[in-house]
Every structure is written in C-alpha cells, then in structure tokens.
KOLMI-114465 format. One record per residue: residue in one letter; x, z negated, y of N, C-alpha, C, O, CB in turn. Coordinates in steps of 0.1 Angstrom, whole numbers, plus 5000, padded with zeros to 4 digits. Glycine has a CB too. Layout:
<atoms>
AXZYXZYXZYXZYXZY ...
</atoms>
This chain:
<atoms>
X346538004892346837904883347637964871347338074867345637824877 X349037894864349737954858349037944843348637844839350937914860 X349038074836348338104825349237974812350337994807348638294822 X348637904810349737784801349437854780350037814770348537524804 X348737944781348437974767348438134769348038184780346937914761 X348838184759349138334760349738384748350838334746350038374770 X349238484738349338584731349538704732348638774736348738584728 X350938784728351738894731350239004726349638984715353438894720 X349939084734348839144736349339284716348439364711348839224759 X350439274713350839364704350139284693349639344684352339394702 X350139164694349839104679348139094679347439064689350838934676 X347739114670346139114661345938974660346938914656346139204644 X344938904662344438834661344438824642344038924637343438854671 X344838724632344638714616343238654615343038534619345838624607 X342138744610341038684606341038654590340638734581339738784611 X341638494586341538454572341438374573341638324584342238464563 X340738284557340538174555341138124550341038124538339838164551 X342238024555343637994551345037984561345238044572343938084541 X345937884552347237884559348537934556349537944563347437794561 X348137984538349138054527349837924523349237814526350438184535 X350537924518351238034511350538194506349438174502351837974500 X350838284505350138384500351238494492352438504493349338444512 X350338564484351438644472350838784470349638774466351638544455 X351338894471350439004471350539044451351539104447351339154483 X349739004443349139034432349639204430349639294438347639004434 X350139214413350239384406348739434411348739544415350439394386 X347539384412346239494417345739484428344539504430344839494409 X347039424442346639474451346039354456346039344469345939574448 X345439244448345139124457345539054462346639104464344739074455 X345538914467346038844472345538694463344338664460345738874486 X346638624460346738484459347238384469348238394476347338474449 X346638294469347038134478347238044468347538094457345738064488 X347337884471347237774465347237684473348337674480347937754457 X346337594475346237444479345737394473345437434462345837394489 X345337244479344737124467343237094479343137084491346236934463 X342237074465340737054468340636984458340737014446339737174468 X340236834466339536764456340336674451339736584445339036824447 X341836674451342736594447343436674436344236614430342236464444 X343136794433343536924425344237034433343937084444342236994420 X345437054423345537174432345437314424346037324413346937174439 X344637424430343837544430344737724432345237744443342637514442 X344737794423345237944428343737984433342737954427346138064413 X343638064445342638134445342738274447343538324456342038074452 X341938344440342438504447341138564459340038524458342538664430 X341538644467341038704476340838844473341738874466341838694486 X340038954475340239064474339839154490339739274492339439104460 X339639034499339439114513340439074521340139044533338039104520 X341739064517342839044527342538904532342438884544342739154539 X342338774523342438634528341038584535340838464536343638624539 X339838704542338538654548338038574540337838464545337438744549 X337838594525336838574515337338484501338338564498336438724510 X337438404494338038354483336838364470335638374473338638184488 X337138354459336638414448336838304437336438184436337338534445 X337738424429338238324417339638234417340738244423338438414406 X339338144409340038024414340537944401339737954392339037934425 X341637864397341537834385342937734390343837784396341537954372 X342737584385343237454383344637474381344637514369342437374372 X346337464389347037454385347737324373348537354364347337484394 X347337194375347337124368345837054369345137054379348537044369 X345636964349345136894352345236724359344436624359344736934346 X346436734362346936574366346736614386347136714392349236514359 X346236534388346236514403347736534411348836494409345736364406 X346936634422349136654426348136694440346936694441350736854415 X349036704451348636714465349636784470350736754476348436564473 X349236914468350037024476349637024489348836924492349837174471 X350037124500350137084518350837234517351937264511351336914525 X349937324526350437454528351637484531352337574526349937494536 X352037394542353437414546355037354539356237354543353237364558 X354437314529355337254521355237344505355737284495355037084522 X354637454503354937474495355537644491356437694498353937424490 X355137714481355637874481355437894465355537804456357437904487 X355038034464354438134456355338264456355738324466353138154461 X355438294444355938454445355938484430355538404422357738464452 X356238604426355938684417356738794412357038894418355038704419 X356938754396358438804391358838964385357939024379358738704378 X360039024386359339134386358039154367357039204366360939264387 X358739084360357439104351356239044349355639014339357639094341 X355939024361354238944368354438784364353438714362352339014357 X355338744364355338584361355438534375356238554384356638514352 X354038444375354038414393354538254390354238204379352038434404 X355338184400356038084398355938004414356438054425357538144393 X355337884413354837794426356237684431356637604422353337694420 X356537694440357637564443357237514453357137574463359137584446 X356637364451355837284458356437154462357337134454354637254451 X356237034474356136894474355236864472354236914478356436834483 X355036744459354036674463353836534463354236434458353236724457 X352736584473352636444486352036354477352036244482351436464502 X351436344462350636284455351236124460350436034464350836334439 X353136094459353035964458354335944471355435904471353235904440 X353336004481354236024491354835904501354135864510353636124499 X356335844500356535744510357335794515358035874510356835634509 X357535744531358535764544358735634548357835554548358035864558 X359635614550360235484559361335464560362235474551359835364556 X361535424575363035444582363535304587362735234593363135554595 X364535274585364835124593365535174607366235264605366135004583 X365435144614366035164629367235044633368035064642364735144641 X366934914624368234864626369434914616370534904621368234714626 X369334954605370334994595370535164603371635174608369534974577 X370135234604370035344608369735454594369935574594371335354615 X368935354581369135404572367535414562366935314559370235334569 X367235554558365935534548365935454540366935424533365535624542 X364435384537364535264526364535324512364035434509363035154528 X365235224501365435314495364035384483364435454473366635254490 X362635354486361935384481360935504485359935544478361735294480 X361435534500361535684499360935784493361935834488362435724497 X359935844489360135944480358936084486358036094494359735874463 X359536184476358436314481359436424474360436484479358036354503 X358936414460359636524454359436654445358336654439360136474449 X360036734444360036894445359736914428360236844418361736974451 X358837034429358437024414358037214414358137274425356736884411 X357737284404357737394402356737424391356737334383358837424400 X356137494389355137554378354937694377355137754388353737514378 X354637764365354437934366353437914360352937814355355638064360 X352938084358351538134347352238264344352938334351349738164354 X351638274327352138384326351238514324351638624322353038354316 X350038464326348938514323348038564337346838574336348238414315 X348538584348348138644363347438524368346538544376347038794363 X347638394365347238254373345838204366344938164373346938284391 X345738224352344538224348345038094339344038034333343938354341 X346338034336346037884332348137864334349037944334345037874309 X348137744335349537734338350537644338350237534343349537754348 X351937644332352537634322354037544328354337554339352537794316 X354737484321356537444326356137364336356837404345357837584334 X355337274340355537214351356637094351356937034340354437184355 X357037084362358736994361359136984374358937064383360237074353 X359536874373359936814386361536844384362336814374359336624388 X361936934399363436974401364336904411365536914410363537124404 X363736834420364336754427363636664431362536674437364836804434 X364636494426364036384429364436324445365036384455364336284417 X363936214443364336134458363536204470362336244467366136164463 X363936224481362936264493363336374499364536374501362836164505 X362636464502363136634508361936624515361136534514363136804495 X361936724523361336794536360936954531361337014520362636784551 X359937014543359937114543360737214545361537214554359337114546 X360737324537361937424532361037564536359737564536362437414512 X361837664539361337774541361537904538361237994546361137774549 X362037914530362238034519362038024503362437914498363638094522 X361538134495361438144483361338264483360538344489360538064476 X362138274476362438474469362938514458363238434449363538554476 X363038614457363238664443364738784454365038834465361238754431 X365238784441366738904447366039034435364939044430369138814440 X367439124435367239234433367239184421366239204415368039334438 X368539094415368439084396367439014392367538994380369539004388 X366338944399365338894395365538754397364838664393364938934383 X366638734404366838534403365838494412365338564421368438454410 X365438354411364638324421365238234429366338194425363438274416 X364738184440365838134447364838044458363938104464366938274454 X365137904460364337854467365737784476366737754470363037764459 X365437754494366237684502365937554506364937554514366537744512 X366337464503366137294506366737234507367737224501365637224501 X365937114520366436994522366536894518365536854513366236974529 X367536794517367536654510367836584515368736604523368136614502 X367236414516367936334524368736244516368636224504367036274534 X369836174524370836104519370836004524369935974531371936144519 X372235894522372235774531373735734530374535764521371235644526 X373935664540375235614545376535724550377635734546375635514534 X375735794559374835734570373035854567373035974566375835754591 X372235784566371335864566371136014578370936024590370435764566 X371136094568370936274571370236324562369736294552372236364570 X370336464570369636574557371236634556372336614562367936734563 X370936744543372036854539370936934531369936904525373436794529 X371637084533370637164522371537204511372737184509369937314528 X370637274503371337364494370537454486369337454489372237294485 X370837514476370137614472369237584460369637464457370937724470 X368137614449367437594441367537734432367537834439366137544447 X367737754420367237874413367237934399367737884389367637944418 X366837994400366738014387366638154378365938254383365637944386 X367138164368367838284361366238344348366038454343369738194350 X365638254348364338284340363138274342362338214334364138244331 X362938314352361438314358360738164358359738124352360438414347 X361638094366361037934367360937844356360337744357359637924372 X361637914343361637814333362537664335362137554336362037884321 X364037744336364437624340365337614356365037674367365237564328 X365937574356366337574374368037504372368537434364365037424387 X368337564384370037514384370337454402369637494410371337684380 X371137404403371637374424372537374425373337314418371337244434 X372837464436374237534442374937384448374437274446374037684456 X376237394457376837314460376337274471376037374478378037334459 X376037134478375637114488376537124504377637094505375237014485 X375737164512375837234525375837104536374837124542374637334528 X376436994542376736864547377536914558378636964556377536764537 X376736894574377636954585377436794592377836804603377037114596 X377036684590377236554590376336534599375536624602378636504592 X376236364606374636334612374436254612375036184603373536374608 X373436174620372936024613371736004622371636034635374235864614 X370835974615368935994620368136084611368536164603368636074638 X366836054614365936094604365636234613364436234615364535974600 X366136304617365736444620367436514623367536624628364436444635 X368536454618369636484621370536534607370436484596370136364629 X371436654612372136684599371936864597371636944606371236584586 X372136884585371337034584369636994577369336924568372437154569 X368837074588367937054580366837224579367137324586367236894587 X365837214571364837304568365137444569364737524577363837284575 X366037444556366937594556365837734548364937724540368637574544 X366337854557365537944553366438034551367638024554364437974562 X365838194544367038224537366538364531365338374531367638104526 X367338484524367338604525368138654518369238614516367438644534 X367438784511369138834505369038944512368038994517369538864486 X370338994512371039114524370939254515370739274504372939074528 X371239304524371039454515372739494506372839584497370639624530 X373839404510375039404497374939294488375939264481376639404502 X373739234487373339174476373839014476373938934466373839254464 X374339014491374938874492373338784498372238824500376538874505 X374038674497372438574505372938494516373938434514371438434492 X372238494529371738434540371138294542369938284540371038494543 X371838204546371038104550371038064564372138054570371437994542 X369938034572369938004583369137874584367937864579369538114591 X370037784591369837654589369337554602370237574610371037614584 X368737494606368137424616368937304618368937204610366537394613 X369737304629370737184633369937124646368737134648372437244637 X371037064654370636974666371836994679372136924689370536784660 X372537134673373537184679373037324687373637424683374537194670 X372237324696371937434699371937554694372337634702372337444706 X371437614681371837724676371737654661372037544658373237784682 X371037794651371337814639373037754630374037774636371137964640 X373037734626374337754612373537864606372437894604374837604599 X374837894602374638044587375437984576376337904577375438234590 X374938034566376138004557375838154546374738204549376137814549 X376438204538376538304528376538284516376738164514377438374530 X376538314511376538334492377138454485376138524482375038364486 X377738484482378338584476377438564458377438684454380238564477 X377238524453377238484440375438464440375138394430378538344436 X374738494446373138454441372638314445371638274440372938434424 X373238254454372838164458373538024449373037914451371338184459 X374638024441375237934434376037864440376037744438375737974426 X376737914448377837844458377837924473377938044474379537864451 X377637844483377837874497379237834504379437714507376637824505 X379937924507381437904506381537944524382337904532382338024493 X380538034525381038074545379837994554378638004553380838294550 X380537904562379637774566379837774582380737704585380337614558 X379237814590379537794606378537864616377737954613381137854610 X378637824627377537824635377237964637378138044637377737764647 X375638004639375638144641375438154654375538054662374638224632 X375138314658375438324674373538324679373038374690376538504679 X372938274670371438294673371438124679371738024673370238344657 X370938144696370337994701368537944698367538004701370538004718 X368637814693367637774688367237594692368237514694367737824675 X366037564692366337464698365937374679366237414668365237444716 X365637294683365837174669364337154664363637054663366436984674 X364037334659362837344653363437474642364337544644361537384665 X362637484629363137564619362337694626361437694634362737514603 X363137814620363137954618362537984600362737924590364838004622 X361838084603361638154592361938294592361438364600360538144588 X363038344580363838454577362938524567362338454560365238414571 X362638634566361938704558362438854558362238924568360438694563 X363038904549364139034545362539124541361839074532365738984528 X362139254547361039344547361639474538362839494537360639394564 X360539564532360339614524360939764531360939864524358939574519 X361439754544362139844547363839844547364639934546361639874558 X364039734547365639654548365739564556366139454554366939744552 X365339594568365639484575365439394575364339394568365639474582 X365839274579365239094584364739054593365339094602366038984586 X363638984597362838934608363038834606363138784594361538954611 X363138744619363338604622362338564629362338634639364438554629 X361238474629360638424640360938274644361138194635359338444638 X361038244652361138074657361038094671360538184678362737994654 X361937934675361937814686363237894693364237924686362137614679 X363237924704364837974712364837844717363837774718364938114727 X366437804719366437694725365937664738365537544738367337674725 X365837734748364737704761363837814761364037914754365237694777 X362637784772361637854771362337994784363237974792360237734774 X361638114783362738214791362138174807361138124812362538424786 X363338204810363238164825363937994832364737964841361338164826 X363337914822364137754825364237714813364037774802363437634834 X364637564817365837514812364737394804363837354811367037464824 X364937344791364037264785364537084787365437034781364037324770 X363837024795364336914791364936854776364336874766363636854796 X365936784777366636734760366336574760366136484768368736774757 X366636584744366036474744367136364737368036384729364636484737 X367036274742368536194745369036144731368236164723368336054755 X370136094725370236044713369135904710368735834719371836024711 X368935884693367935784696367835754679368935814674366435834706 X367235704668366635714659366535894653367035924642365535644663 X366035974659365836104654367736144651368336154640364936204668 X368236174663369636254658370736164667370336064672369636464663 X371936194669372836104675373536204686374636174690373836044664 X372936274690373536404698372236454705371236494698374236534689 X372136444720371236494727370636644723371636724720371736504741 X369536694722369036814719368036874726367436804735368636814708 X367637004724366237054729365237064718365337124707366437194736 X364436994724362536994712361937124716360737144714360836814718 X362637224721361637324730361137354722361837414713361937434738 X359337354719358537474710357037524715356037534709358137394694 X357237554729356537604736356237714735355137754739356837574745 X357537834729356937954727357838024716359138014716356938034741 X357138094705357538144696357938314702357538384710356538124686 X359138304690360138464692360538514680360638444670361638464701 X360738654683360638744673362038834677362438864688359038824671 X362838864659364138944667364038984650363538924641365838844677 X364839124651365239224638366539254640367239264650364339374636 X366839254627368539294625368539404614368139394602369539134620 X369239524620369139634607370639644601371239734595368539804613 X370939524604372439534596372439404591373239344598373939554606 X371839334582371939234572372439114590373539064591373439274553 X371939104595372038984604373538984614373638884622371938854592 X374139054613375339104624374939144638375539124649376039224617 X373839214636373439194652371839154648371439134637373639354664 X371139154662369539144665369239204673370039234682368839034669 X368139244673366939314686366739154698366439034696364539374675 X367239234712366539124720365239074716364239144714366239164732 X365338914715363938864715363038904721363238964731363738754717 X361838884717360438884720359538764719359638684710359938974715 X359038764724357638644724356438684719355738774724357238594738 X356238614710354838614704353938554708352738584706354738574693 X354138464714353138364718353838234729355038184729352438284701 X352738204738353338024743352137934746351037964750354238024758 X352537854743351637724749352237614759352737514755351137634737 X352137654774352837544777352337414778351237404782353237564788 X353037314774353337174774352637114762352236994761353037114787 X352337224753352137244737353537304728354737314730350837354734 X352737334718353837394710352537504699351337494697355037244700 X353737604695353437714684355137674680356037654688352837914689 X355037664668356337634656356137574642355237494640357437534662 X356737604636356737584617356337714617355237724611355537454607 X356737824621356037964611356338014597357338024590356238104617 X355238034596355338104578354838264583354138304592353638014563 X355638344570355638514573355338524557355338444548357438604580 X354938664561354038744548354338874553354138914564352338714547 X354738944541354539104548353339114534353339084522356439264547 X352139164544350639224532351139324522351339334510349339324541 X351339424541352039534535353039574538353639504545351639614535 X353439674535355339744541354739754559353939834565356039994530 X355439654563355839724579354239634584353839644596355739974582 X353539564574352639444580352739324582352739264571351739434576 X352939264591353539094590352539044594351739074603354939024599 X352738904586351438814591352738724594353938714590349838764578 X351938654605352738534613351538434615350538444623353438594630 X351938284603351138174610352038074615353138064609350138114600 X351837984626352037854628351537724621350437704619351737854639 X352837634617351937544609351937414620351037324620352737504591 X352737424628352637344643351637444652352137554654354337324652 X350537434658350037484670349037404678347837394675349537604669 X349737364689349037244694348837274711350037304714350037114690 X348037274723347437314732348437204745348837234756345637284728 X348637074737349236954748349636894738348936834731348236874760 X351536884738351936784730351636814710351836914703351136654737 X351236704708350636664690349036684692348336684682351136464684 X348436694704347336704707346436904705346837014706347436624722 X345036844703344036974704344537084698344637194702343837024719 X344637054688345137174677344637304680343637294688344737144662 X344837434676344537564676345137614666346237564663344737634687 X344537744661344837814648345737914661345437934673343337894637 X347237964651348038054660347938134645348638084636349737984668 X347138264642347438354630347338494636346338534641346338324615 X348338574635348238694640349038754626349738704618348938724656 X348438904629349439014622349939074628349139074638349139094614 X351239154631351939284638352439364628352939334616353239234648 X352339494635353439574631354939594631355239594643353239634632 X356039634621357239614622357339724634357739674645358139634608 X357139814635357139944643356939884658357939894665355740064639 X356339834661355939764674357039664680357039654692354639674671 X357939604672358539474674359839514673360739474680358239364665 X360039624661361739614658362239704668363339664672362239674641 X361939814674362939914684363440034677364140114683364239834689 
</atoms>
C-alpha cells in the first residue's frame, strides 16, 4: 500500500506549544503572541516553545490575533514591534454575479511595539484599511528599517496586488511603497501573499504567489520604497504562498508548494470565481531549496514532507538558532480541508543546503 503521509527522515520532529509567530529575545528567550480570551497576549518561553511562563496583555481593547496572520520581530535597540490582522471585526463576502467584493469587506492591518522587553505596550495604529490577507514576511534590514510584505484587495475588477509596509523608527510611524498590480479578477486571483528578504547587496526580494505557474519577483533597490524590477521568476510553484527567510549565514531558504507533486502531473483547476486562468492547487507536498547568491540560482528541491490527497502548506520559518530552522505548516490536513495534523519540525541548514 502506497505510504500517503511521510516525513523527510532529516527533519526532527518540533516538540512546542504553539504556532508562532516567534522572536528570539536579547537573553536568549523566546517570545510568541496570540489572543486568549478575546485578548491578545506576549508570552515568553525559556525552554525553546515546550513551556510558556510570563505573559502580559498587548492591548486592553479586545483585538483577535490568528497565528498565521500575524509577525513579531525585534529592533536592533530591543524595541520589539507586532504587525497583525485583526479578525476582531472581520467580514468576507464576494458576489459571484458582479465578480466583485462587497463593499463592506473588511480585515485590517494594525501594528504595536514595547519599549520595555514586552512588559506593557505602546503606538498602537491601524496602517492599513479595507481588506488584506495573509502576508509573509516581516524583517528588519541592515539600516534597521522594518519592513512588512502585503496583500490588498481591490475592485473593478476585483483582485489582490501587493506592496511593501515600513518603517524608518522602530514602528512608530509607517510609510507604503508603490503598488505591485500584475492584473486578475476573482477572490484568489492577482498577486497575492508576498514574502520577502533582503539580499546580501542590500537590495530587497519579493517573491510573490500568482496563478501563473511560478513565483513573480520583483526587487527594491531603495529599502523596500519602490519596486521597479517586476517579472516572473524561474521558481515553479503551484497557487499556494512560499515563505522566504534570508539566515544568519547569508543565504535564503524558501519553503513551499512546487507546482506538481514529483513524479506527476497535478490536476488544475479550471477558471471559476477563485481566478480567471486555469491553475494548479497542488499542496500535497512541501519543498525546500537555498540560494547562496541572493536568489540567482537554488539548490535542487527537496521535500519535507507529503500528504497525499491532503495538504502541508502556509509555512512559517524561524531560525532559533544560526543554521536551526523551525518549519511549521499553518495548512496540514490528512484528506482535503479534513483531519487536521500538526506538521512542526526543525532541520538543520547543513543537512538541506549542499
């Protein structure tokens, strides 16, 4: 009988309590944040994510953070700074005869810091209104900018487009680069759930999730202000996001969705409401590839994991430590949307890159 579930025997099983976001703390610990209770909570860890501790109220107004929709990081002068959706007053709705979202829509992007190591917390502000999706990068560059990648949706004809988020003072206030529009029409059609990197000549990376077989890239020369180099990259993917994560040795790791699963051919799925151009949904098995030249070439993929006639996809990355990656799935499902399973492993870079 063919094995339908399988784990790349290199990767470690992640024994934590949690889905991250996560942020490696000046003494070595670890912070998260989600919402308990209708609150949302920093908590710190001091056994690598097993164990949670101390914990302290990011606002006191009700907000509804969602793991996979949010991000944490920390400035070089310890100002830790949260970029979140929240679901607090969350609507979706699509008309299928207009081809167009209603216009009351909403799920919008908001930000907060502490300046005090997450012990009470400060600037909170909503940076983008109207309706966005999940985004998957937040970083800081060498000059200290912060830099978050996201989607927006629009209308007439309803799409997504991304563009960039950031900021010059440690999350006080925030600025957005020019938007990124490779055109579309459907509620999963367009550029959508961009992830993103800065390179070792100090330029920035975006790799973007289309319905065109394959990534877009686009570049930054300038910090993420304006993205001026815009066109398809040579990485095949099917119409599930990637997460880019630039490691503490230089290089970049990608993990995602290849556009078929290896060996055959994925059925596609026809135009409809979602996108207007047949695609592949393949997310049957997650892959892993390194590039030691700022993304000009890759290491043949690898596979981390599969589930056939399930899915592992939405990953979130963490390096703990230099040359330790944690890899979770925020999709991992056994058959279909069905029988969920935790997909959390760690690897080493040594093992994976070549």
């Amino acid at each position: 009988m063919e094995n339908r579930e399988w784990i790349n025997p290199l990767c470690e099983i992640l024994q934590i309590d949690g889905h991250g976001p996560f942020v490696n703390l000046q003494d070595g610990s670890l912070m998260t944040v989600e919402t308990s209770q209708n609150h949302a909570i920093a908590k710190i860890s001091n056994d690598d994510g097993k164990t949670w501790s101390e914990y302290s109220y990011i606002c006191d107004q009700k907000i509804n953070i969602q793991a996979d929709s949010c991000f944490i990081l920390t400035t070089d002068s310890g100002v830790i700074v949260v970029v979140y959706l929240d679901f607090t007053e969350y609507k979706f709705r699509w008309n299928n005869e207009s081809g167009e979202p209603e216009k009351d829509c909403k799920l919008e992007l908001w930000s907060i810091r502490s300046l005090d190591k997450g012990k009470t917390w400060v600037d909170r502000q909503r940076i983008l209104d109207g309706y966005n999706a999940n985004f998957f990068s937040f970083f800081k560059t060498r000059k200290n900018r912060i830099i978050a990648t996201v989607e927006h949706l629009v209308r007439n004809p309803g799409h997504w487009v991304v563009f960039s988020l950031f900021s010059d003072d440690e999350g006080k206030t925030w600025h957005r680069s020019n938007i990124i529009d490779i055109g579309g029409h459907g509620h999963h059609d367009g550029a959508l759930e961009p992830t993103g990197a800065e390179l070792n000549d100090g330029s920035i990376l975006m790799l973007i999730r289309t319905n065109f077989d394959r990534f877009w890239e686009a570049y930054s020369d300038d910090g993420g202000r304006y993205w001026r180099t815009i066109k398809p990259s040579g990485i095949d993917a099917s119409s599930s996001p990637g997460y880019l994560l630039k490691l503490n040795s230089g290089r970049l790791v990608l993990v995602w969705n290849r556009l078929n699963p290896e060996g055959r051919v994925y059925p596609r799925r026809q135009p409809c409401a979602f996108h207007e151009t047949e695609t592949s949904w393949h997310r049957e098995e997650l892959s892993i590839s390194f590039s030691r030249d700022d993304g000009k070439n890759w290491t043949v993929p690898v596979l981390l994991g599969k589930q056939k006639d399930g899915q592992i996809s939405y990953p979130y990355l963490f390096e703990r430590r230099p040359g330790e990656i944690w890899i979770i799935a925020g999709l991992s499902f056994r058959k279909g949307w069905e029988q969920p399973f935790p997909f959390k492993v760690k690897i080493r870079e040594k093992d994976f890159a070549g």
